[in-house]
Every structure is written in C-alpha cells, then in structure tokens.
N, C-alpha and C positions, 0 to 999 in steps of 0.2 A: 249579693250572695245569699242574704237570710230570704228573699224572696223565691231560689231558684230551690235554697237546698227544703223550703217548703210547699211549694210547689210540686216538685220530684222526687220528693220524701228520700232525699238525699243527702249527704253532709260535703258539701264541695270545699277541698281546700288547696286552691290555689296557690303552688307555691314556684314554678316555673314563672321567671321575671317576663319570657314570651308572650305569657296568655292573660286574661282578664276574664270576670266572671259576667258583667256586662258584654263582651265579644262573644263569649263563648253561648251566651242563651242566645243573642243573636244570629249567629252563623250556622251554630248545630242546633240546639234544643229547641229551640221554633221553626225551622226551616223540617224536622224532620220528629217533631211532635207526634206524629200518627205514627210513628214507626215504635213507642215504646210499649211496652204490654210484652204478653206471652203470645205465641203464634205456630203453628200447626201448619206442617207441609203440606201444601194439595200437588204436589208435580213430581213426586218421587214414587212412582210406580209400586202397588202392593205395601210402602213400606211406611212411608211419613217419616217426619223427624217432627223437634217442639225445639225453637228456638225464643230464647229470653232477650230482648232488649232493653235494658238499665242504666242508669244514669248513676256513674263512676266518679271519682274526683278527677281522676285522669281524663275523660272522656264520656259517649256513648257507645257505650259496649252490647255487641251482641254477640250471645253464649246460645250453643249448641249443648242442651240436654241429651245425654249418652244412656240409658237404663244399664243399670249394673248389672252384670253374670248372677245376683241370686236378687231374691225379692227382698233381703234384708239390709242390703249396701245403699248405698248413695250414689245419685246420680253424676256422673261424668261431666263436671264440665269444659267446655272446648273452644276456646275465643277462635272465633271466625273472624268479625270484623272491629274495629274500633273507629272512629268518627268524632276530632279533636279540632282544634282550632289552634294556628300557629298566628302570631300578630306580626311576624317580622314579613310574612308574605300576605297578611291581610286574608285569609283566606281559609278555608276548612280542610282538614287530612283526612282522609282516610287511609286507614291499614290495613291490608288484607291479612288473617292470619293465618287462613287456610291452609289444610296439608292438600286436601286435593283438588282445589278450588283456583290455585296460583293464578294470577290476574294482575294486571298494571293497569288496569282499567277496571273499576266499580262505579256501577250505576245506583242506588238506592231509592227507589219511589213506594210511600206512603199512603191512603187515603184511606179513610170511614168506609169508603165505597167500594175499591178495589182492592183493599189490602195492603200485601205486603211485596215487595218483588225487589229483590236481588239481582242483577244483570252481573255478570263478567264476560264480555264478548271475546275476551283474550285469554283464556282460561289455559292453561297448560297444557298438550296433550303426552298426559305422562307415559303413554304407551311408549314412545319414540324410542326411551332408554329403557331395556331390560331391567337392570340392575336397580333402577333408580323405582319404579313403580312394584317391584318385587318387593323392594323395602316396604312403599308408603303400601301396598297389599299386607304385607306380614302385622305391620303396626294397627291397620284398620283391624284387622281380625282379633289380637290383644285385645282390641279397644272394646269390641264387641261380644267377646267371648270371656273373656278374663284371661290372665300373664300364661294362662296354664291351655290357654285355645287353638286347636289347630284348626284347618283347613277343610272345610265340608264342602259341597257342593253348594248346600243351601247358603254357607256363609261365601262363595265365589259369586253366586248371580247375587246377592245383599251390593257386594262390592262393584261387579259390574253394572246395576242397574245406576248405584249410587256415581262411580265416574263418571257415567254416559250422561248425570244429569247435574254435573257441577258447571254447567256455565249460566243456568236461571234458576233460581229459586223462589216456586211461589209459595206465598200465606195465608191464608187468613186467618182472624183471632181465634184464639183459643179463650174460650169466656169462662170466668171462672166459678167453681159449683155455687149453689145458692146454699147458703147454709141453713140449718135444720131449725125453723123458730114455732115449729107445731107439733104436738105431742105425738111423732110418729117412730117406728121403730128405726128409720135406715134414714141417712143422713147422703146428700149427692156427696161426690169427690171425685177425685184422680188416685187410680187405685195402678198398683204391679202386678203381675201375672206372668206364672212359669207356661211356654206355653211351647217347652219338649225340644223338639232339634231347631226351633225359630229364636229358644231363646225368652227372654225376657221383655214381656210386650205391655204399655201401658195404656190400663181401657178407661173411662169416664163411662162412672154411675152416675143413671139419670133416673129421676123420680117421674110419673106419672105426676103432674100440675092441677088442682092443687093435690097435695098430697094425702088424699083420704081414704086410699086404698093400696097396698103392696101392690097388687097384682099392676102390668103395666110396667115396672121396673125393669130396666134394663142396664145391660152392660156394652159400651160402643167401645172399639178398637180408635185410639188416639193415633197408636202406630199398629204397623200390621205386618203380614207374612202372606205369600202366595197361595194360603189354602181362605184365607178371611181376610180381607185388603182392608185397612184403614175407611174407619167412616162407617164400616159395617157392625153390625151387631153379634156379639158373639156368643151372648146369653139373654134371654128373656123370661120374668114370671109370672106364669100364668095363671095362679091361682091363691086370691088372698087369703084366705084360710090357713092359719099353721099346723102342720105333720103334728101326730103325736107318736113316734116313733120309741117303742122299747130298743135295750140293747140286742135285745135277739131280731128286729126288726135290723137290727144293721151290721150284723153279723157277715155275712157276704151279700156279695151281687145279687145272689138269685134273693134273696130271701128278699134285697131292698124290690127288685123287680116284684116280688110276689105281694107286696106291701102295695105295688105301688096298682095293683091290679083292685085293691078294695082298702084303699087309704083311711084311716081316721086321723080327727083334730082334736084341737086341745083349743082354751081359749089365748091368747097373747096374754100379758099382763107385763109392766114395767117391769116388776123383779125378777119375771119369770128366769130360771136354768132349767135346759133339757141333758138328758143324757146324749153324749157323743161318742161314737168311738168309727173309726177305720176299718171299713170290711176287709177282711184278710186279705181277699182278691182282689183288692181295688191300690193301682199304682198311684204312688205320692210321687208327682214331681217335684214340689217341695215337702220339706218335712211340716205333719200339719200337727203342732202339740196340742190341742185344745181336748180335753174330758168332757167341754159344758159348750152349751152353745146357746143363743137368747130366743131363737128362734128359726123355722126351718121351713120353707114353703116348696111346691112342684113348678120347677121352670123347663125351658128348653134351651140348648145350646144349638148353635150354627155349625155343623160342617162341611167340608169342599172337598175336590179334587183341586189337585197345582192348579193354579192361574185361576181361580173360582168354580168354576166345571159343578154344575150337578150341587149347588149347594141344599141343603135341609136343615131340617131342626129334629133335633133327636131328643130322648127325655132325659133330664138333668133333676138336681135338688138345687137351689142355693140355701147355704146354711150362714147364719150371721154369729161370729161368732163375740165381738164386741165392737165396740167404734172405729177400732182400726185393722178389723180383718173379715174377711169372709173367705166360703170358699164354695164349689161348685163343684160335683158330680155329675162327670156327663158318664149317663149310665153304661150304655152300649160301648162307649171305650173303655170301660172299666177303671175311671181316672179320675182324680179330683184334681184342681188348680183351687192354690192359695193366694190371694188378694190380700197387697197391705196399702195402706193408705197414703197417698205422698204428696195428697194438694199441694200442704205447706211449703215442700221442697221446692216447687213448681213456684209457685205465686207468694214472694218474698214481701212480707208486710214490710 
C-alpha cells in the first residue's frame, strides 16, 4: 500500500474485505497506468472537454471538468467512469457514471503514443424516449449555463454535437504549464474566459521558449465554441514593447484606436503600476475591478464566422493585471474578456 499511495501520490485505504491493495495495482493501476494525468478532447466537434483521471481510495476515477457560468466559480466536477477491482470474481469493474454516455460495455485504451480512447459501442440512444432525453437536455443546460439557464440555440447544437459523440471519446494529454523560473513578466497557465453567448471557455497561455521576449505570447482555446474551435488561437502578442498609455488615452474606443495609430512606451520594471481604467464604450463581460495594471502590450485576437468561415485577427491590448488575472481588448468589438488563472484547479498536486 505505502508503495502505491506513493507512487500515485495518493492515500489508498482499503477497507472493503473484497479488494486488496496488491490486486488492485495489479488489475487496475498497471494495466491502465497511461490512462492517469489530465487530458483534452480531440473528437468533440468545435468544443473539447478536459477530463481528470486519479487515483481514489475507492478506485481509478475519471472526472469530467465542467467550466462554471462566471470566471470566478469552480470547476464542475462529473464522474464518468470508475475502474475498481472486485477479488471475489478475481477480476476488474468498471462503472460507467455517465448521464449521456449509458453503456454496459466500456472499452478503455491507454498509450504514450495514442492517447486516450473511451469506447462505449452500446451507448444509449436517448432520443428514443421524449421525456427521458428532455430531462437529461434540461439538466445538461443547468450544468452548463448555471441553475438559472435556459435554452439557446447555441446551447442545443453544444448538446447535440455532444450526444452525437457519446459513444467514443478521444484524448490526448493535456501537458501541464511550465512554471515561471526566469525573471520574466507573464508566467504560462490554464487561464477562464467569459467569451459572451458560448459561455465560459478555458484557454492555455503559452510563452514564446525560451522566454526572453513577450511578443510571441499567446492565448490557445483548451475548449472552444463554433466561431474559434478548440486548438485554435484566440489572442496573440505582437509587440514586446510596453503601452504607456494615460487615463485619457483609455477613456474610450476611439481615443484607445487614436493611440493605437502613434503608440508610446514606457520601460517594464518589476514594481512597475500603470494606470487602468474601462473606456466608457467598451462592454465588460465580466466585471473587470482592476485601477492598476503591471503591464500592457499591442496584441491581436481571432475572429470567425459560425463553424470557423473567414477567420482574422483583429487589433486587441492584452493587459496583465497580476499573477492571476489578465484581460484583452479586442478593439473592433468594443469588448474586453477577463482571464483568471485555474492551473491549480486542473492539475491537483
């Protein structure tokens, strides 16, 4: 047991007289070793999901990360499967806990190579009953909108892409940020993002390697929505130099456009505070309280028409506002998204 629970930086404590802690690394926790880590859907159209695999007292558990209705909640989490070892039939369980998933047959295959894959060839087709899929619809929307969410178009095709594609589920890792060990302004992570009628989408900030210049930085969609599909980029910046922007520089739109037509900078410094504030005309979709910010450079964000169509880059700020927040002005929509930080949440020491 002291070898498994430090091994799998876990505390196993067997107390069903069925199972053994010797049985159970045997049957489960070597047999399906590649399966634990964090991991990122490739097979679910436009949208991804992040699914956790960890090792429980009861079992190996794999949890569905849900993004909450605002950037300041906690992730959802949603047992899908579990994967235990019973002694009395000599042999290993799996559980499906699926709501939309339902399956009497699970496959589970692992590898460094290929990932991760999910098989349920018997998957339920919950259309059959009105009543019954109208439920597990109503509850998926709750789940994804918050208690208080109704029914959108955008949140029906979420729902039908995501039925259509409950009988395989593929993976691959989700690697985790590198942490910040050189004296640079922006640190990689797993960040939240309000991103309007899609909802609540989680991107990974990526540093330029090594890391001796901002510019290069970006922002990738983890999970995504019909205008910027998962895997895509949805901010980039493109110039290392920091903004020295007055408050009258950010007063409105036009004045940040007029600024942005003959820019000045300022130099970085560790202790540096700039002044912040909200141009009048420019929509919060979340609320953004910051006065001060550490730093402020010219980037560009991605936009689409539905289903990707005509994508561009349009001109953006990103503004840093401390270690665990930023936020982005994409100018041309007149809009900032607020980013907070949720490695931690994601990847459980």
């Amino acid at each position: 047991m002291h070898v498994i629970n430090k091994q799998y930086n876990t505390n196993i404590n067997i107390t069903d007289h069925r199972k053994s802690p010797r049985m159970f690394y045997k049957h489960v926790l070597f047999p399906y070793r590649e399966a634990i880590g964090v991991w990122q859907r490739h097979n679910l159209k436009y949208y991804s999901g992040i699914l956790r695999v960890i090792v429980k007292s009861d079992g190996l558990c794999f949890e569905e990360l849900i993004p909450p209705p605002k950037i300041g909640g906690d992730f959802k989490v949603l047992d899908f499967l579990k994967i235990g070892y019973d002694s009395s039939s000599d042999q290993q369980v799996i559980e499906n806990k699926s709501q939309l998933a339902k399956s009497s047959t699970v496959r589970v295959l692992a590898s460094e190579d290929a990932g991760l894959s999910i098989i349920l060839p018997d998957a339920i087709d919950l259309t059959v009953n009105p009543e019954s899929w109208r439920d597990v619809m109503s509850e998926y929307v709750r789940m994804i909108g918050g208690e208080d969410a109704t029914m959108t178009d955008l949140l029906l095709l979420r729902f039908i892409e995501t039925l259509h594609s409950r009988g395989l589920h593929r993976y691959l890792k989700l690697e985790e940020p590198r942490t910040n060990i050189h004296k640079f302004p922006l640190t990689e992570g797993i960040f939240l993002g309000d991103y309007g009628a899609h909802g609540i989408e989680v991107v990974q900030l990526q540093i330029r390697q090594p890391p001796t210049t901002v510019a290069g930085t970006q922002g990738v969609k983890v999970t995504g929505d019909p205008n910027i599909t998962f895997g895509e980029i949805t901010f980039r910046i493109t110039d290392d130099r920091c903004l020295d922007m007055t408050l009258d520089d950010q007063i409105s739109m036009a004045n940040i456009e007029k600024f942005q037509d003959d820019p000045k900078y300022t130099e970085l410094t560790d202790d540096q505070e700039l002044d912040f504030v909200i141009p009048q005309d420019c929509f919060e979709r979340e609320a953004v309280p910051f006065k001060k910010c550490r730093g402020r450079w010219s980037c560009e964000g991605q936009i689409a028409q539905h289903g990707g169509y005509n994508p561009s880059f349009i001109p953006a700020q990103f503004i840093l506002f401390d270690h665990q927040y930023f936020g982005v002005i994409f100018i041309e929509l007149a809009s900032i998204v607020l980013y907070r930080r949720v490695t931690d949440h994601i990847f459980i020491k």
